[in-house]
C-alpha positions in Angstrom: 22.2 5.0 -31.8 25.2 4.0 -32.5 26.1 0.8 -34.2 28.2 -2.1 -32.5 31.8 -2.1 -32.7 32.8 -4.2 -36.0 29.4 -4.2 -37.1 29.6 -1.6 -39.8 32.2 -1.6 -41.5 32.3 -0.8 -45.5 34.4 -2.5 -48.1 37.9 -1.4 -49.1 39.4 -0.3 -52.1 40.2 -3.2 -52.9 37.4 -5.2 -53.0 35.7 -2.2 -55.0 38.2 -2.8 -57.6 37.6 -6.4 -57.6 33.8 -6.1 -58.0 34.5 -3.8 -61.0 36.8 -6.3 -63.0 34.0 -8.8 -62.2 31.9 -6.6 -63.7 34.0 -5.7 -66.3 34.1 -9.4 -67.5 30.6 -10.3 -66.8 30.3 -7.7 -69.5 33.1 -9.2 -71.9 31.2 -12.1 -71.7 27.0 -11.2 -71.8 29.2 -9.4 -75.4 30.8 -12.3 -76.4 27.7 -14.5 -76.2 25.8 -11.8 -78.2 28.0 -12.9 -81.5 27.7 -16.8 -80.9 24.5 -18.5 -82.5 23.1 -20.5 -79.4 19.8 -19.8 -79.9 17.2 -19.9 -77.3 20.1 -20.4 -74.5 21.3 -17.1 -75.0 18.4 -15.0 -73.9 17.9 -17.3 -70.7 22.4 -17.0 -70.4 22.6 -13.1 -70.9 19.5 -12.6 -68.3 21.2 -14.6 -66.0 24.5 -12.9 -66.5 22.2 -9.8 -65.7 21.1 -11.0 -62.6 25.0 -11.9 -61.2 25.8 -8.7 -62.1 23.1 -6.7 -60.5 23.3 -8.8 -57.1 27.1 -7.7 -57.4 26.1 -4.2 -57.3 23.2 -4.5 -54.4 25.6 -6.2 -52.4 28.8 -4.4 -52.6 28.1 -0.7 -54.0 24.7 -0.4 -52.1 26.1 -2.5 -48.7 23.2 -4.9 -48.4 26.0 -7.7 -47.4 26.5 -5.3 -44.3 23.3 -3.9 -43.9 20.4 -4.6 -41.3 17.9 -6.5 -42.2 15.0 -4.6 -42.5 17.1 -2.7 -45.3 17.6 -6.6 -47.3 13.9 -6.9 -46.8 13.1 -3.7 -48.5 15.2 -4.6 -51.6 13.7 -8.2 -52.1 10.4 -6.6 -52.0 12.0 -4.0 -55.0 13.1 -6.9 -57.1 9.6 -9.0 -56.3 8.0 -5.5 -57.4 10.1 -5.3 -60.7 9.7 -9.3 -61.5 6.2 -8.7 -60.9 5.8 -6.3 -63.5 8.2 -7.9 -65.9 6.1 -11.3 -65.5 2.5 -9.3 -66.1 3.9 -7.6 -69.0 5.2 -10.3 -70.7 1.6 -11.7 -70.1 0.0 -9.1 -72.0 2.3 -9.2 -74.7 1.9 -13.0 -74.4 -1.8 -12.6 -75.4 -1.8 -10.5 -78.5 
């Protein structure tokens, strides 16, 4: 099968080189935020920062913006999975 005309098409150059200075100053700044005191905001600030970052890579580098949807479904379910685990072993180290 062959996909629709227009329908698959993968990002230029230049929007790879975009999404890596984005990256690049996601990073200057989850850094910069590591040397300023703001206490309890910066674990909940640099997770965040996390997050933008890795949806940056799903949707650009791994094509999920373009992809079917059957493919987006399979990578919710990876980050449910991981947020899953993260949240049940916070839990247990909650409890001790």
């Amino acid at each position: 099968m062959s996909p629709a005309a227009g329908q698959n098409h993968s990002p230029g150059a230049r929007q790879y080189v975009l999404t890596w200075v984005a990256l690049l100053v996601l990073l200057l700044v989850a850094v910069g935020t590591a040397y300023i005191p703001l206490g309890v905001v910066n674990v909940g600030l640099n997770l965040g920062i996390a997050v933008v970052k890795a949806l940056l890579v799903m949707v650009v580098f791994m094509h999920l913006g373009i992809s079917r949807p059957v493919v987006r479904l399979a990578a919710v379910a990876g980050f449910f999975w991981l947020a899953l685990l993260f949240i049940l072993t916070l839990a247990e180290y909650v409890t001790r």
